[in-house]
Structures are given as structure tokens and as C-alpha cells.
C-alpha positions in Angstrom: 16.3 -0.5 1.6 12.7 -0.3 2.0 11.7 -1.0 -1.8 13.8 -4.0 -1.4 12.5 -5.4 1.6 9.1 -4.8 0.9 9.9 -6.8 -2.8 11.2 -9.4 -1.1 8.2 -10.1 1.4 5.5 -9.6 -1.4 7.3 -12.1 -3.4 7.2 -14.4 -1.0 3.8 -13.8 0.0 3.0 -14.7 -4.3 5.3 -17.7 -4.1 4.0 -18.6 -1.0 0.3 -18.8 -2.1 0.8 -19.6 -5.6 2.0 -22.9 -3.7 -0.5 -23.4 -1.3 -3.1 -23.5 -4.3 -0.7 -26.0 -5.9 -0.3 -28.3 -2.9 -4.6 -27.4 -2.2 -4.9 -29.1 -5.7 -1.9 -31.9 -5.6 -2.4 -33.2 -2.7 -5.8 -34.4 -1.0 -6.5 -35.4 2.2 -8.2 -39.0 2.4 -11.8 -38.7 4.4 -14.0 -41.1 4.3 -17.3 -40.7 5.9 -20.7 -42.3 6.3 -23.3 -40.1 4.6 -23.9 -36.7 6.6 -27.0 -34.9 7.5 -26.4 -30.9 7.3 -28.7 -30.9 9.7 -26.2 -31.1 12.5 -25.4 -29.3 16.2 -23.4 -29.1 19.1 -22.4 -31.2 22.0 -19.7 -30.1 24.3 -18.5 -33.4 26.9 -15.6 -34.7 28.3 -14.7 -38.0 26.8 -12.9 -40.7 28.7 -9.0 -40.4 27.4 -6.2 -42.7 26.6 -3.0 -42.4 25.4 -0.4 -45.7 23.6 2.5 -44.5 22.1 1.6 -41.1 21.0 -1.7 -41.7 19.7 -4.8 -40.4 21.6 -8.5 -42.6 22.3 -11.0 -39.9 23.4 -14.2 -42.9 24.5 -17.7 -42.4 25.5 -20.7 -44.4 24.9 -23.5 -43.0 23.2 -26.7 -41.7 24.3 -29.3 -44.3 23.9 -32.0 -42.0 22.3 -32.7 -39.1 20.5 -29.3 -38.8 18.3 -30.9 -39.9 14.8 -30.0 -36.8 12.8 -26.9 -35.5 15.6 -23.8 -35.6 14.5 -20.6 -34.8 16.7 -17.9 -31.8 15.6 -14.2 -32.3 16.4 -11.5 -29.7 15.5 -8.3 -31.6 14.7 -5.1 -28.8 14.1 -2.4 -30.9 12.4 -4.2 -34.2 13.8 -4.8 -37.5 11.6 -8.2 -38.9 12.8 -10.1 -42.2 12.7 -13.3 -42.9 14.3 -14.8 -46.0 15.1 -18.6 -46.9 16.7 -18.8 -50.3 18.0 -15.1 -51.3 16.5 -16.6 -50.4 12.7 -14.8 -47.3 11.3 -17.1 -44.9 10.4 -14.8 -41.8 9.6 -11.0 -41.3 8.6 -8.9 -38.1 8.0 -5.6 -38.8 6.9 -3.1 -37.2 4.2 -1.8 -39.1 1.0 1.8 -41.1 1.6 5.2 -39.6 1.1 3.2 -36.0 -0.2 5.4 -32.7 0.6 3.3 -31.7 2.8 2.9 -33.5 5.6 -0.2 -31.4 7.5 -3.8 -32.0 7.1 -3.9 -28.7 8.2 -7.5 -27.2 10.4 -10.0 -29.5 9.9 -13.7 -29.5 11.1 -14.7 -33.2 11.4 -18.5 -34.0 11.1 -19.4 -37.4 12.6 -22.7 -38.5 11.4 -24.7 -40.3 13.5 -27.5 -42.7 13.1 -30.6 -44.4 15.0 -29.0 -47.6 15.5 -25.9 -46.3 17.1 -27.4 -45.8 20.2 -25.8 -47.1 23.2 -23.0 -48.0 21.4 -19.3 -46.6 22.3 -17.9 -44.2 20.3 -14.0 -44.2 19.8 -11.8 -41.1 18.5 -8.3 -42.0 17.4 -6.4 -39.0 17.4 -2.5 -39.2 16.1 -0.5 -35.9 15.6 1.3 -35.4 12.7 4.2 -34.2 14.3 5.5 -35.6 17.4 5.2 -33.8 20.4 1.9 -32.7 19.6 -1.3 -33.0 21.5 -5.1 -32.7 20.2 -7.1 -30.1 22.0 -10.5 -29.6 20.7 -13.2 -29.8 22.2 -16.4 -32.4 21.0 -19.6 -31.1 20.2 -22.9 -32.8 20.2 -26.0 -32.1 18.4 -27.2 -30.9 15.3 -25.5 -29.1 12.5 -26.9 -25.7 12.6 -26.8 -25.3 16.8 -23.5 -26.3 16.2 -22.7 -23.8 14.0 -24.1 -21.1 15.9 -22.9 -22.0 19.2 -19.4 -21.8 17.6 -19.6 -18.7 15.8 -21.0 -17.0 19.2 -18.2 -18.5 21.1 -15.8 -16.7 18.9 -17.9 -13.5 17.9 -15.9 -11.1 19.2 -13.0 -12.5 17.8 -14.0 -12.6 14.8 -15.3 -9.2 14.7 -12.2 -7.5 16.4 -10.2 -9.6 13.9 -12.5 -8.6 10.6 -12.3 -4.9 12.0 -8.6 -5.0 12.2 -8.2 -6.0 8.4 -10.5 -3.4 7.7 -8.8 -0.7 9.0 -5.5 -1.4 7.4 -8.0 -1.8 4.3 -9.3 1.7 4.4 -5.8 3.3 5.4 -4.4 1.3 2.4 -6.8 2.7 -0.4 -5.9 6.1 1.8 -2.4 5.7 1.5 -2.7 4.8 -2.9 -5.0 7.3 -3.5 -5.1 10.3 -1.7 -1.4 10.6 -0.1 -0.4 9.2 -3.5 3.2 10.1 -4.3 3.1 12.9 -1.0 6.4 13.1 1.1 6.5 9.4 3.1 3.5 7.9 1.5 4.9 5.1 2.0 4.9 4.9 6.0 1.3 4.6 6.2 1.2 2.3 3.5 3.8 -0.1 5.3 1.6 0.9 8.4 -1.6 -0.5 6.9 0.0 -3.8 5.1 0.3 -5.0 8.8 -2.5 -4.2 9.6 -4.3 -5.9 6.9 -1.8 -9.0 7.7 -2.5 -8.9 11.3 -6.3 -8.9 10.6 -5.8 -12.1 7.8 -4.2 -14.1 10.2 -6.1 -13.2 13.4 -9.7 -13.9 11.4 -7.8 -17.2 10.2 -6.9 -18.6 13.6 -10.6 -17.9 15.0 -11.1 -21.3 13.0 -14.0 -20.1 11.8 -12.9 -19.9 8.0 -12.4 -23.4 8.6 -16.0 -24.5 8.8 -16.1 -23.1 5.0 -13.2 -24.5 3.7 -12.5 -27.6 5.9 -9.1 -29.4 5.6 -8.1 -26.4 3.3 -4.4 -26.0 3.2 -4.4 -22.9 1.9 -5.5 -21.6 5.3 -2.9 -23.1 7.0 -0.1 -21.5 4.5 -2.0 -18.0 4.4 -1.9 -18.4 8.2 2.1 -18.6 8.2 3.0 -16.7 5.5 1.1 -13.8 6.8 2.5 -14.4 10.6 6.1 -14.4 9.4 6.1 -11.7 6.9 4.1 -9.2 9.2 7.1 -7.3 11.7 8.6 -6.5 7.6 6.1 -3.5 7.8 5.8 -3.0 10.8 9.3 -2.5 11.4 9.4 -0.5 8.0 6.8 1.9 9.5 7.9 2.1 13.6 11.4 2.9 12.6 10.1 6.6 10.9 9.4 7.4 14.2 13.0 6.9 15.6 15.8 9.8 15.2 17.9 7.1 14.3 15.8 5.4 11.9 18.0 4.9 9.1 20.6 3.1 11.9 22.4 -0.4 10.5 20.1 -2.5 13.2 16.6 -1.4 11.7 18.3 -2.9 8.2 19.6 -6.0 9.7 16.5 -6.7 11.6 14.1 -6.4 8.7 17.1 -8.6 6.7 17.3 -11.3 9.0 13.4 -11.9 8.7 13.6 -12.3 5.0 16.4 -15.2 5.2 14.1 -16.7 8.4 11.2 -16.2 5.7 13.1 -17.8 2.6 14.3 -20.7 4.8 10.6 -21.4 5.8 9.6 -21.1 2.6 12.4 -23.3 1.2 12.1 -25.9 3.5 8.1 -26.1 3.4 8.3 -26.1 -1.0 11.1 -28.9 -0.8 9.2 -31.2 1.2 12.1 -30.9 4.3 9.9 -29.4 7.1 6.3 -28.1 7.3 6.0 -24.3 8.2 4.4 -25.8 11.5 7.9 -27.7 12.4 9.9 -24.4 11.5 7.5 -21.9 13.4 10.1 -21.7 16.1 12.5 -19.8 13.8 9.9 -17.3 13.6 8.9 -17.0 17.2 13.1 -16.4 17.7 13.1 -13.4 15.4 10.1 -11.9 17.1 11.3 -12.0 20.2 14.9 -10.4 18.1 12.2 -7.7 17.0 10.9 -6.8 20.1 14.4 -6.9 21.9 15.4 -4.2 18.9 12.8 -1.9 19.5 13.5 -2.6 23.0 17.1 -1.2 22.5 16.2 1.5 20.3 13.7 2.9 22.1 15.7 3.3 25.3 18.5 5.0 22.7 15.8 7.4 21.5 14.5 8.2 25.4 18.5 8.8 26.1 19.9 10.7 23.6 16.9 12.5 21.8 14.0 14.7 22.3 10.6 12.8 22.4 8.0 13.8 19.9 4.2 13.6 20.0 3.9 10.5 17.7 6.2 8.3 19.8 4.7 9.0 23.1 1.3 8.1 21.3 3.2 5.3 19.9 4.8 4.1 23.0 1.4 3.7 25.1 -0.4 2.4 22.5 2.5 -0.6 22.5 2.2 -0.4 25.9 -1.2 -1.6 25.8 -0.7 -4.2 23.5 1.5 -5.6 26.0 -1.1 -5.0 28.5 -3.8 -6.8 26.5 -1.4 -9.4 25.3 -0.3 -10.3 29.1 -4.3 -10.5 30.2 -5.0 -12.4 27.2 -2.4 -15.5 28.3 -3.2 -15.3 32.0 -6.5 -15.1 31.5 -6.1 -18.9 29.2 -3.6 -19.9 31.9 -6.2 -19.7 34.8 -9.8 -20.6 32.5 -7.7 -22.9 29.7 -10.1 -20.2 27.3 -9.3 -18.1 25.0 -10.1 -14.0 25.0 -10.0 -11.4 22.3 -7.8 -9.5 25.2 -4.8 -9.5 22.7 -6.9 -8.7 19.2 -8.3 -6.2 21.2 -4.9 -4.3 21.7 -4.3 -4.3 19.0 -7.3 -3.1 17.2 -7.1 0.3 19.5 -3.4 0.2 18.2 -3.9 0.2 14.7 -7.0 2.4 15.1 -5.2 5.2 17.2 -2.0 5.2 15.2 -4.1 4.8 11.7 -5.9 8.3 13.0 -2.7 10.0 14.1 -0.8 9.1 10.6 -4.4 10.3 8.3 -3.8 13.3 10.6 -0.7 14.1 10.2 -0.7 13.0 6.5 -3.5 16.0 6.3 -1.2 18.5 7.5 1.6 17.5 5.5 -0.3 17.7 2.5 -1.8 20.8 3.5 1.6 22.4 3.8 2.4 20.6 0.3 -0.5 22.5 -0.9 0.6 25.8 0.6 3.9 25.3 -0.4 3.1 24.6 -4.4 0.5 28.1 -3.8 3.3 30.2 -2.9 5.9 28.4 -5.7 2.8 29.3 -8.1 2.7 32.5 -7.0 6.5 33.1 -7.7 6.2 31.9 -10.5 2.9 33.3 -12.3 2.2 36.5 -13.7 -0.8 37.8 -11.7 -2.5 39.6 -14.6 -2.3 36.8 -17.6 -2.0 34.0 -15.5 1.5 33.6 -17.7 4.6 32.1 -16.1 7.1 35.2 -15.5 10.8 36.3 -15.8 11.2 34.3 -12.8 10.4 30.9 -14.1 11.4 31.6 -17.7 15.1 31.9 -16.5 14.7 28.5 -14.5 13.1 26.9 -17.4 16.3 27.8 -19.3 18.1 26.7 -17.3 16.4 23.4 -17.7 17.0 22.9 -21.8 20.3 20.7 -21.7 20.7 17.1 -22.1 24.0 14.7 -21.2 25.7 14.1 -24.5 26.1 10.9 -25.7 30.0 11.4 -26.8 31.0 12.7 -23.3 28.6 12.7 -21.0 28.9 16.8 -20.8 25.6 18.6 -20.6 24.3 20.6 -24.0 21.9 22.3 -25.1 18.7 21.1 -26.9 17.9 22.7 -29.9 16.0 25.3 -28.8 14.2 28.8 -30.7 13.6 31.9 -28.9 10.9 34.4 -29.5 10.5 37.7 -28.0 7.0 40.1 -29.0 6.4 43.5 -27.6 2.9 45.6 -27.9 2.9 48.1 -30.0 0.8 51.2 -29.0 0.1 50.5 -25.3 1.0 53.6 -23.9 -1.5 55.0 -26.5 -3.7 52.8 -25.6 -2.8 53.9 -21.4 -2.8 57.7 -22.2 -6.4 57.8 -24.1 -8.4 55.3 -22.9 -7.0 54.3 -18.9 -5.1 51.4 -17.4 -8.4 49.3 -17.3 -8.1 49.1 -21.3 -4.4 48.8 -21.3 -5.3 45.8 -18.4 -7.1 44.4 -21.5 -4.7 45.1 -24.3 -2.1 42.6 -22.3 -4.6 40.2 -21.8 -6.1 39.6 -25.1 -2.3 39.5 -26.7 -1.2 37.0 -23.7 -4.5 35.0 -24.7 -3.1 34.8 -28.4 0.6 33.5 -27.3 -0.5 31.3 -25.0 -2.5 29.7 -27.7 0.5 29.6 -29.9 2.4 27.5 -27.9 0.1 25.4 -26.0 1.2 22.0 -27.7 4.9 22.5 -27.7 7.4 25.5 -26.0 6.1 27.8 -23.3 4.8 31.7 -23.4 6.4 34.2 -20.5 5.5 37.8 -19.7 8.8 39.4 -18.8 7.8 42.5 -18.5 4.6 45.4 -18.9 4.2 44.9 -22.8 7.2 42.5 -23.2 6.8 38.5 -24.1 9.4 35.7 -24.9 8.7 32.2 -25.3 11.0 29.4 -26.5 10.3 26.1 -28.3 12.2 23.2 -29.7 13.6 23.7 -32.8 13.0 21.5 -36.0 13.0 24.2 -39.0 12.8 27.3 -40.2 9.4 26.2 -42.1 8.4 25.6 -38.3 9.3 29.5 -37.4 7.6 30.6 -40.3 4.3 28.7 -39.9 4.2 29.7 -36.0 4.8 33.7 -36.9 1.6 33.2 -39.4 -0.2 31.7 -37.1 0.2 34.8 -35.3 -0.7 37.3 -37.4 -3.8 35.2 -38.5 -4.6 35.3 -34.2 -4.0 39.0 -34.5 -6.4 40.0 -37.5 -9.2 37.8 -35.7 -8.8 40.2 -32.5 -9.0 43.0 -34.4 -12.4 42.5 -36.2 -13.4 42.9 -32.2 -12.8 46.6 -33.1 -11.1 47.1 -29.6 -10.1 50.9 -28.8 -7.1 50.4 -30.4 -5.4 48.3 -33.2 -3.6 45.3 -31.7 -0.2 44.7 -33.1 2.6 42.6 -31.9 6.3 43.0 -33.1 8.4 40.2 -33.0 11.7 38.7 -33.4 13.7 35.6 -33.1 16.3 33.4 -32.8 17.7 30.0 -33.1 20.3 29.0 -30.7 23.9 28.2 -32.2 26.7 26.8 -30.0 28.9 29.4 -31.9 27.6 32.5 -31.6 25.6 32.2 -28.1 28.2 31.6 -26.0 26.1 32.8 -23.0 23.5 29.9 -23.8 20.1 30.8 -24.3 20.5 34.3 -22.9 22.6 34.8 -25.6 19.7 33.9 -28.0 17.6 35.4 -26.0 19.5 38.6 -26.9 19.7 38.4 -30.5 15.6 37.3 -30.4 15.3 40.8 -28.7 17.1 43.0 -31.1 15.0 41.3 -34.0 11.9 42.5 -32.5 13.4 45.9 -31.6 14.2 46.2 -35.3 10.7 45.4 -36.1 9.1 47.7 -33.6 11.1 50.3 -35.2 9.9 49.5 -38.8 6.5 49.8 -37.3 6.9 53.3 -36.1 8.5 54.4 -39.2 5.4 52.6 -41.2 2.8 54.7 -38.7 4.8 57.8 -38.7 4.7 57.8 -42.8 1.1 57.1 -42.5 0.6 60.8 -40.6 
């Protein structure tokens, strides 16, 4: 369910954006302006305001010195905007006729002002695009660059919480790719650190500051919606790990009932029907679906099961959030301003549970570690650093295929080899175990050599070795053997205390004469290279 879900809502985010830079570059909003000075600032009044038939006349008259080089700022959101100074029109903002989309989206409006308009009045025509709405921005009067900077220390905080927020998820993110990798439920923190990068997008975009860079982009208005309705996907995705019943049918249907609320948007908004702002209301409906859902399920978890570490630490952290998110809307209720109260939450949030998960990650991959150590250890021959008896039965094991006829399992052409050492107990008796030690680890050397590009090499037992590789031809045996003894000779120019020999046998499997599989071959490998070790000891014996 996950991989699907999280397809679905990266598609969309693609489609969704690959549009917005389509409608960015298809349709243009119409300003028109008198000639601006960037040498602009900040004024911050109350203007005289009237309202006929849904469209807004904010009126003041002008100072009657000092405002050659001002300018005023006004933030429209979703607001068409014409301005007149003594009854002339001086600036307009409107979008092109019967366009898809209807929004001229955040705009920062620069009014230019010149010597002769002193004294004059001053006359903002504000109509929202869509009804019901009502402009609140506020007007500010001076020059450009004190304008600028009162703004951005206005909403410095924000926009530092915000930045810090995508950041996080940013870091956990690259954490996620490329150090938990492929680990046991990588994927958590990743969908953990999507929102978080999400959450920071959209909270940086609706500071409004982006919009003094790109005003009357509407790529900032889609990036601003399609991150706001895709972000509970992940987040859901990720809180539902910590539940017992995690995998339950209302988790699924939650997280499906956001991608048809997000592909209705989305249809709606591409077909010219509705604007994402007119369907935002489908979207605030599923959140407050979300939160009743974890709402549900987390008084099902406190019931029936036993509370972990990770969601008590969960469930304050939330808690705060609330917290934050409750100060931040009283706090606009009682000063009409707004506070980073809410970003603020959630920044701890993300920052608290982006520490537990890196923590926990650690330990999971530290008992990954451990875990492959000890499976190494099983499986390794301490002396050669071979793989042993152990592994070579499992890798047997492994050598079948489905057949293409009936879908039963055979196995793959396959050659056995088994080699002993001759003369190690000579070697033992005269010269110690430490030489002996040495004996085994010069012929494992050689083997391992021998089969490094195809087939694997096991010690099976003191101065036993089998090995197995895919079978193509009997040249192939041949070639491999002399290869061998070529290995061998090379040693033995060394001079080491004794002669280093290796008998050998082997065998190719055959469905009708192994029918124990490979242990079968196995067997008949072995009494090949028992045959030659006996050779051998008649040779040396008729040496003497």
C-alpha cells in the first residue's frame, strides 16, 4: 500500500507542477504601471474604506511633500487591483479573459509615486476574484528598500522557523537514501522527512516573502496547494508505524481518500472548473478526517495495547503542536497578527521525532551489523577466511531454477570439485601445526584464486576442499585443473618445508545418476579424488 500511495502523491506533485509552469507561461496577468523607482519603502496607514457591490475603495489623500521617489506596497491574495490618483489610473493587476485559471494568485503591488502627486487622493480598487472574499493587506509607505526590510523583519522568525523545518526533513531525507539505504523500514523516516520537507515548502511559501521575488507567480500559488494537500500522505504513512495496528483497513482508507480529494483538486483546477483556492474546503474536510482517525486510533492503541517509548514521545510532541497551534489562532484572534506559535510546534516536532527515528535507525542498524557478524561467523572458516561446510550445503541448496515446461524446480548445470592435501600430517609430525597452519593457507589461497570469477571454494574439513561451478564443458574442467597445477608449481619454487600437492576429483551433475542432487555429485567428486590420492601414495611409495 505504501509504494502505491506514495506513487500516487509524487505523481501528482509532477503533474501538478509541470502545470503550474504551463499555466506560469500561458497565462499572464495584465499590470500596467507608471515607471518604478527600486528605490522604494514602507508606509503602514489606515485608509478610509468603502465597499459597492463586492468591490473594495481603500482612499486617502496624499502627503503633500516629501513622496518624490516613495512608492506604496499592497499585498493583494487572489485580489484584482486598480489604482487611480486624482481619477487617472496609474496601476492595474488583472488576469487575461476566460484563462483556466482564474487567480492572479500573491501579488506584491508597487505603486510608484511622483512629485506632482502631492496632495492628491489616492484610490485602491480592490475586487476579489472569488466571491465571498475580502482583501486584507496592509499599505506601506516609503521607499523600496525600508520597505523591504521592514517586511522581512516582520516575518523573520517565520521565515527562519519555516526555512529550518525544510531543512530538517532535508538532512533526514539524504539520511534516510544514503545511510539507512535499503535497512529494515527505511522507508518510515523517509515518509517522515517528505512531510517535513512539504511542511517547510509550504510554511516558507505562505510567509509571502517568496513573493516579493516572484511577484504574481502562480507557481507559488500551486506549489502552495499541492504541497498542503499531499502532506498527511506521509505523514500518515510514517505515524501509522508506530500503532500496533498499523496495517488496520482505516490507515489505508484514510491515506486513499486523500488521493481521490487530491485527483479531484487537481482535475478540477487543470480543466478550468474550479481554482484549488475554491476547492480548499475539500481538503480542510479530510484533515479534520485525519485528525479524527488518529484521534480513534490512538485511544484504540491506549486501550488495548501496551505503550512504547516512541509513541509517548510521539503523543506530547502532537500534543504540543496542538498547544502551539491553539496559541497561534488566539493569539491572531485578540492582536488580528500573526505568530510563528504554530511553525514553531512543529519545528520541535519534526526535530524531536527526526532525532528519536536517526536514533533508533542507529540501533537497528547496529543490530543489522551484529546480526550479519555472527551470520559471517557461521558461515566462514576462521583459518582461510573460506566459506565452510555450513554455507556450502546452503549454497547447494540454492542451485535450482523453475522450469520453463512445468514450473517444477531443477537443477542448474552445475560441476563439483573436491581436493585434499597431500602430506599434511607429514608436514604436522615434522615441522609443528604452525607450518601445517600454513600448508592450508597457501593451498586455500590457490582455490580461492581459481574460482574467484565464477563458482565458490569451501573448506569442509582439516585438509579437505570442494567447490562447485556452472557447468559449460569438459574443455572448461580441463582448463580449470591446469590452472591448478600451474598455481601449484609457482608455490613450490617458494621451497616451503614440504612439497605442496593437491589431489583432486570431480564431477558433473546428471539428473540420472544423482538422484540425491548435488550431494550425489558431490559423492562421486569425492571418490575421484580419493582414487587420486591413492595414485599419489602408490607414486611416493615406489619412489622409496
Amino acid at each position: 500500500m505504501e509504494k502505491r500511495v506514495t506513487g500516487i502523491y509524487f505523481a501528482v506533485l509532477i503533474i501538478g507542477m509541470i502545470y503550474a509552469v504551463f499555466a506560469a507561461n500561458s497565462f499572464r496577468n495584465n499590470i500596467y504601471a507608471r515607471a518604478e523607482d527600486k528605490e522604494v519603502a514602507i508606509w503602514n496607514d489606515q485608509m478610509e474604506m468603502t465597499q459597492e457591490e463586492g468591490v473594495y475603495y481603500y482612499r486617502r489623500i496624499l502627503p503633500s511633500q516629501n513622496i518624490s521617489e516613495k512608492v506604496i506596497l499592497y499585498n493583494t491574495v487572489h485580489m484584482y487591483l486598480d489604482v487611480f490618483i486624482d481619477g487617472n489610473k496609474v496601476y492595474e493587476l488583472t488576469g487575461e479573459k476566460d484563462r483556466a485559471v482564474k487567480t492572479v494568485g500573491f501579488c506584491w503591488n508597487v505603486i510608484s509615486l511622483a512629485e506632482d502627486d502631492a496632495g492628491k487622493e489616492i484610490v485602491f480598487q480592490v475586487t476579489p476574484v472569488y466571491s465571498g472574499g475580502k482583501p486584507n493587506g496592509n499599505f506601506y509607505f516609503g521607499t523600496y528598500s525600508e520597505i523591504e526590510h521592514t517586511i522581512l523583519s516582520e516575518r523573520l522568525v517565520r521565515i527562519i522557523v519555516s526555512g529550518m523545518i525544510a531543512l530538517a526533513g532535508i538532512v533526514m531525507l539524504l539520511y534516510g537514501i544514503f545511510v539507512v539505504k535499503k535497512e529494515h523500514d527505511a522507508e518510515t523516516i523517509i515518509q517522515f522527512s517528505i512531510f517535513a520537507v512539504m511542511l517547510g515548502i509550504w510554511a516558507v511559501i505562505e510567509t509571502q516573502v517568496p513573493d516579493l521575488i516572484f511577484p504574481c507567480n502562480i507557481v507559488m500559488v500551486f506549489l502552495s496547494h499541492l504541497t498542503l494537500m499531499i502532506m498527511p500522505l506521509p505523514f500518515m504513512l510514517f505515524l501509522r508505524h508506530m500503532y500496533h495496528n498499523g496495517n488496520h483497513k482505516l490507515w489505508s482508507l484514510c491515506c486513499y481518500i486523500n488521493c481521490v480529494v487530491i485527483a479531484v483538486r487537481v482535475f478540477l483546477q487543470v480543466f478550468g472548473i474550479y481554482d484549488f483556492k475554491e476547492t480548499l474546503i475539500l481538503t480542510h474536510i479530510y484533515i479534520v478526517l485525519f485528525v479524527l482517525v488518529i484521534v480513534a486510533m490512538t485511544i484504540h492503541e491506549i486501550a488495548v495495547n501496551e505503550t512504547d517509548r516512541m509513541f509517548k514521545i510521539n503523543s506530547v510532541c502532537v500534543l504540543i503542536i496542538l498547544v502551539s497551534t491553539v496559541l497561534e489562532l488566539l493569539f491572531y484572534r485578540i492582536s488580528d497578527k500573526s505568530t510563528p506559535f504554530g511553525s514553531i510546534g512543529f519545528l520541535f516536532y519534526i526535530v524531536v521525532m527526526g532525532i528519536v527515528n536517526v536514533r533508533r535507525y542507529r540501533e537497528l542498524m547496529e543490530q543489522a551489523r551484529e546480526s550479519e557478524l555472527y551470520r559471517k561467523l557461521a558461515f566462514t572458516d576462521e583459518l582461510t577466511g573460506l566459506a565452510n561446510r555450513t554455507a556450502f550445503k546452503e549454497d547447494l541448496e540454492m542451485r535450482v531454477e523453475p522450469d520453463k515446461s512445468d514450473g517444477e524446480e531443477k537443477i542448474l548445470p552445475t560441476v563439483v570439485y573436491m581436493f585434499d592435501l597431500n602430506d599434511l600430517k607429514k608436514c604436522n609430525d615434522n615441522y609443528g601445526h604452525d607450518y601445517g597452519d600454513k600448508y592450508i593457507k597457501m593451498a586455500a589461497g590457490v582455490l580461492k584464486k581459481l574460482f574467484a570469477q565464477e563458482g565458490k571454494c569451501y573448506r569442509i574439513g582439516g585438509d579437505e576442499f570442494c567447490a562447485w561451478a556452472p557447468y559449460t564443458s569438459l574443455d572448461a574442467i580441463n582448463e580449470k585443473l591446469q590452472m591448478l597445477e600451474h598455481e601449484v608449481k609457482e608455490l613450490n619454487k617458494e621451497k616451503f618445508v614440504v612439497e605442496v600437492s593437491v589431489s583432486t576429483g570431480y564431477a558433473v551433475y546428471q539428473e540420472n545418476m544423482d538422484g540425491g542432487g548435488l550431494y550425489s555429485t558431490m559423492k562421486r567428486a569425492d571418490a575421484m579424488m580419493y582414487e587420486h590420492k591413492q595414485e599419489f601414495k602408490k607414486r611416493k611409495s615406489d619412489k622409496l
